[in-house]
C-alpha positions, 0 to 999 in steps of 0.5 A: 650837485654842481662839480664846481662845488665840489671842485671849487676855483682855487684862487692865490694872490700875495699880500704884504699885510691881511686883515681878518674881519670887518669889526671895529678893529678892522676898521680901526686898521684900514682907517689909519694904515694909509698914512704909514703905508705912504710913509714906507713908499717914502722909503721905497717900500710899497706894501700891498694891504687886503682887507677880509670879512666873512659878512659886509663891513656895515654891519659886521662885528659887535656893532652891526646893530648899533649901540646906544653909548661909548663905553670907553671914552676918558676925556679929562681923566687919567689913563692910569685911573682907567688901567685900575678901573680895567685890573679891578673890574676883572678881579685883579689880574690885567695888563697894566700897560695895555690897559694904560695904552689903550686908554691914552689913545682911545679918545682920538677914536671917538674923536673921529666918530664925531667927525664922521657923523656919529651923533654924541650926547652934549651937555645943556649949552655945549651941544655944537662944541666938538668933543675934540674942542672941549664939548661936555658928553652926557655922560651915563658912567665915569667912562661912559658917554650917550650916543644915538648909533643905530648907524654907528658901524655903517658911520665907522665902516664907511670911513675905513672903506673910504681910507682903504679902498674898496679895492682892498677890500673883499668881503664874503670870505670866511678864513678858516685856518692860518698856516705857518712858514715852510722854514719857521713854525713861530712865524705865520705865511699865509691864511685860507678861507672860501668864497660864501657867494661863489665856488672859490677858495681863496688862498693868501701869502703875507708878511704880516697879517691882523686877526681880528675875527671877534670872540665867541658866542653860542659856545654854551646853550643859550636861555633862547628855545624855540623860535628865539634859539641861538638869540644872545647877547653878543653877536651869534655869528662871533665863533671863536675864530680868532681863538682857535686860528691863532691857537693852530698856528702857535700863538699863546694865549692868555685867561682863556678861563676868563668868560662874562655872564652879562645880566640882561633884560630876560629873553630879549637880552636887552642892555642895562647900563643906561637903566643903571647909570643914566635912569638909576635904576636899581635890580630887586628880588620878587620881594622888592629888596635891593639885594645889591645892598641886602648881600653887601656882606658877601663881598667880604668873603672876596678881600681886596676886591670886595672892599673896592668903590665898584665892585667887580662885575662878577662880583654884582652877579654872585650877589644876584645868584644867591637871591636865585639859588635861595628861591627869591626870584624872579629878579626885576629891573625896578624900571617904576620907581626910577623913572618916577624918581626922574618925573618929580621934577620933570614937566610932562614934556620931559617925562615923555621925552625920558620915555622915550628915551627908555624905548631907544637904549633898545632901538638903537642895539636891541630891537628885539627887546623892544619887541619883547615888551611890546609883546608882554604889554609892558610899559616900563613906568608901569610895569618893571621887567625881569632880568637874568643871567645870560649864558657865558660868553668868551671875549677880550673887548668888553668887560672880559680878558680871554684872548691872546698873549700880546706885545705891549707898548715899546715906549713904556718898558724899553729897558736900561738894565737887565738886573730883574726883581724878585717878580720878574721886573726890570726896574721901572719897565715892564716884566720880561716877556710882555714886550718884543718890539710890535705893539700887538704882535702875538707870541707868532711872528707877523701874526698880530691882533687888537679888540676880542684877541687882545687878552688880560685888558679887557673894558676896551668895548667899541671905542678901544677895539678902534683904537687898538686895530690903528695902534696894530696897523702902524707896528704892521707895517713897521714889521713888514719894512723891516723884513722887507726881504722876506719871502713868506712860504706855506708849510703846507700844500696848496692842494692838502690845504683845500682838500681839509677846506672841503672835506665836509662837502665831501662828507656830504656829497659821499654819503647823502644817498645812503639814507633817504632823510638827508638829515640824519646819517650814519656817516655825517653830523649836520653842523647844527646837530653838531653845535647843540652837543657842544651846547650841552657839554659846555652847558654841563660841564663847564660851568654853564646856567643849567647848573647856575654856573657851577663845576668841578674837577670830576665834571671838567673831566667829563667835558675833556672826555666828551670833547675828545670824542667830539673834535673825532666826531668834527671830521664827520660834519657835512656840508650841503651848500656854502652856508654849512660849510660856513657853519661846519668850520665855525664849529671847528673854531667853536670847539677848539675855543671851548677845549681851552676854555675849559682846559684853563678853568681845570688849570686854574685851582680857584674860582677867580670869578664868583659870579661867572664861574665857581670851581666848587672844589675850590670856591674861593678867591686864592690870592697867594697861590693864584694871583697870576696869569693862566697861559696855554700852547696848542700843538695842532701836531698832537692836538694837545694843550699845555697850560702854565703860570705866568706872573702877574705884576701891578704896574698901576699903583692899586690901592687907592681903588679899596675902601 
């Protein structure tokens, strides 16, 4: 074994600004951070701006494999509308304001896609009018717009790039930890990660820094087995590391019970929006009935929002398990009758040109289900396809709310008065405690976030998470001018801190001779082995598709007991090469994600999303008691969770979404 690997080049450098990631939020951040780093230099303070992506930023984050629509694009609609849209998707508990933030700024971002190159979708007589310019976007939902975006994320990084720099820009480097200030454990100092081409760690100090790591993924068993294992829905390398990160460093986090259980094309986990919006398609059980309209009646039990125009997401699930569970499977995507609807009035041109147009929705982000009705021999005007719940998965930009408790926009809240309501609101204002001065900023001073690490304001998707990284680079860079005399001091040692980097190599390098397998050892856990126990337990336990997501109290104590021995167990992975150290630290993440998903779920008395999840000893909705935020700390010191309420308050009138 090369004695760099194991004693690897330690590199320091000072940043003022660092930002974590490469997806749509980074990019969103180093495209718009420019204009306000001039304008501190205006003021005689120049910043200094790295940017940090484990992968390349082509084709890192949500969108590397490209999408075939915009999911958040308003145009000619009200913000407000949008914030309701967002409240009533996710059953009622969301941030208004950030919703309402979001979507006032969202379409700026689209415009600029366009600008770029990214080829959008027109209306019959407006296919060369800018969307900027009035353009009319084919529009596959009341917020959704088609694209053709293969290219998506190379059209979007190319332009961050360019914005930024390549030379502030260092991709290849995982950050494993965050570490807070020598002299304020609520502010953050510095990050450190490793070099995944070379034996380096890198070790930064900064003033402020943008985390935007993605959500997670292959947290539960996946349905893939075999040569598809570890296949998803969202991207497999999104590992919690932006949960877990800023729970270390003291930053609450918010509705980490919160999951989304997609359903999808069965196997290749290919998308459904443009069948159900754009072709009108509709789901049916193995017997040809429409069960979205056969189990209406279930949506009863869920008042209001059962009684909404659009029935929640998880609500649309719940109505599709109870055909699983009563033995009416398998379900179909009724792909024949849909597209012979269409070909009624169509001449053969346009039949073959909306066929077409089925195989691109998967060409264009999911080639791999392509591959799967090759494959099958399925031709979708013939032969309709099955869907399926996917596992669960953790994130706060699509159409879910875990993440981060966040700073909300100054302009919508600034107060008058300090007489607070019954509810904890200042009259016209936002509620206390959902605004201290830095859009985006965490509950941890300097430390900010946007896209997945946004909680409780999820339906962002590609377009939003753009948005949300620029409105966080512009309240960064505000942060550092105003602690332009802060000197940022690591609370922990240098030479401590890689000695934790490392210690799976030196499991490894310790005991790989004790057996003559190297895979299988007393002493160490390979990090896959280690990833298929936290599978199971989540899988379980917690409510993932082996028990049709269904728990308990009994069973989350199960899963808190396994998880415990577990995170012991997590000091013994081992490292052969740089990949598995990439691999151990993103089961570090994992593990810590999964330990607050699960503790907010055992906190939350009530299944908030049927559907998702079900608490089966308190299967119901519980509005009077429950309709509030789920709230946690993480201190690393005793490695322990505090969870607790936080009030919820509609600030967008709501009652214009219910029959």
């Amino acid at each position: 074994m090369a004695g760099e690997f194991t004693n690897p080049e330690i590199v320091e450098e000072e940043v003022d600004i660092l930002i974590i990631g490469g997806g749509m939020g980074a990019c969103g951040a180093a495209y718009e951070i420019g204009p306000w780093l001039e304008a501190a230099k205006e003021q005689g303070i120049d910043l200094k701006v790295k940017l940090v992506d484990k992968a390349a930023m082509d084709r890192s984050g949500a969108v590397a494999q490209g999408l075939s629509a915009i999911n958040t694009y308003l145009g000619d609609q009200d913000p407000a509308d949008y914030a309701r849209m967002v409240s009533n998707d996710l059953m009622g508990i969301t941030r208004d304001d950030l919703a309402y933030d979001l979507g006032r700024h969202v379409d700026d971002s689209v415009h600029l896609f366009e600008e770029w190159g990214l080829p959008i979708w027109k209306q019959p007589g407006d296919e060369v009018k800018p969307l900027a310019e009035g353009g009319k976007p084919v529009r596959s939902g009341k917020w959704q717009i088609m694209i053709n975006g293969e290219s998506y994320k190379c059209i979007v990084a190319e332009s961050a790039k360019k914005a930024l720099g390549t030379a502030r820009i260092q991709e290849h480097v995982f950050i494993a930890k965050l570490v807070n200030d020598k002299h304020d454990k609520h502010r953050i100092a510095g990050a450190i990660g490793f070099s995944l081409r070379e034996h380096k760690v890198y070790v930064y100090r900064f003033k402020a820094c943008l985390l935007v790591a993605g959500g997670c993924v292959n947290l539960f068993r996946p349905r893939s087995v075999g040569e598809g294992l570890g296949r998803a829905w969202y991207p497999v390398w999104n590992a919690g590391s932006t949960y877990a990160m800023a729970a270390e460093a003291g930053a609450e986090l918010t509705m980490m019970e919160n999951r989304f259980v997609p359903v999808r094309f069965k196997d290749g986990y290919g998308p459904v929006g443009a069948w159900f919006l754009l072709f009108k398609a509709k789901a049916i059980n193995a017997f040809g009935d429409v069960y979205l309209e056969t189990n209406k009646h279930l949506l009863d039990d869920y008042p209001p929002y059962g009684q909404a125009a659009a029935p929640a997401s998880c609500l649309r699930n719940h109505l599709m398990l109870k055909e699983i569970r009563e033995g009416r499977g398998p379900i179909y995507m009724d792909t024949v009758t849909a597209l012979g609807k269409l070909a009624e009035t169509m001449t053969p041109k346009e039949i073959k040109h909306l066929e077409a147009e089925a195989w691109e929705d998967f060409l264009d982000m999911c080639i791999g289900q392509a591959g799967v009705w090759a494959g099958e021999n399925i031709e979708p005007e013939k032969k309709s396809s099955e869907l399926m719940p996917t596992e669960p998965y953790l994130l706060g930009s699509h159409s879910g709310c875990c993440g981060i408790w966040v700073s909300g926009p100054a302009d919508l809240g600034a107060p008058t008065s300090e007489e607070h309501d019954d509810a904890g609101r200042i009259p016209n204002h936002l509620p206390s405690g959902w605004n201290w001065g830095y859009r985006s900023m965490t509950t941890v001073k300097g430390l900010f976030t946007a896209a997945d690490g946004v909680g409780a304001s999820g339906h962002k998707f590609s377009s939003g998470s753009h948005a949300e990284g620029r409105l966080a680079a512009k309240a960064m860079v505000k942060f550092c001018m105003d602690h332009k005399d802060h000197t940022p001091e690591l609370a922990d040692a240098v030479e401590q801190l890689v000695e934790e980097i490392y210690r799976p190599v030196r499991n490894f390098i310790e005991h790989k001779d004790y057996t003559t397998a190297i895979d299988v050892n007393p002493n160490y856990i390979t990090p896959k082995m280690f990833q298929f126990r936290l599978q199971k337990i989540m899988d379980e336990y917690v409510a993932g598709v082996s028990t049709l997501y269904q728990t308990n109290a009994k069973m989350l104590e199960v899963a808190e007991h396994k998880l415990e021995m577990l995170k012991e167990d997590a000091l013994k992975m081992r490292a052969k090469d740089l990949h598995e150290l990439l691999r151990a630290w993103e089961n570090y993440h994992r593990i810590l994600t999964a330990e607050a998903h699960m503790k907010h779920i055992q906190f939350r008395e009530e299944s908030r999303y049927p559907g998702f999840y079900y608490r089966m000893d308190f299967n119901l909705v519980d509005e009077e008691n429950w309709k509030c935020f789920v709230n946690s700390v993480y201190d690393k010191e005793s490695k322990t969770w505090t969870c607790f309420k936080r009030a919820h308050v509609d600030i967008v009138d709501k009652s214009k979404l219910f029959k």
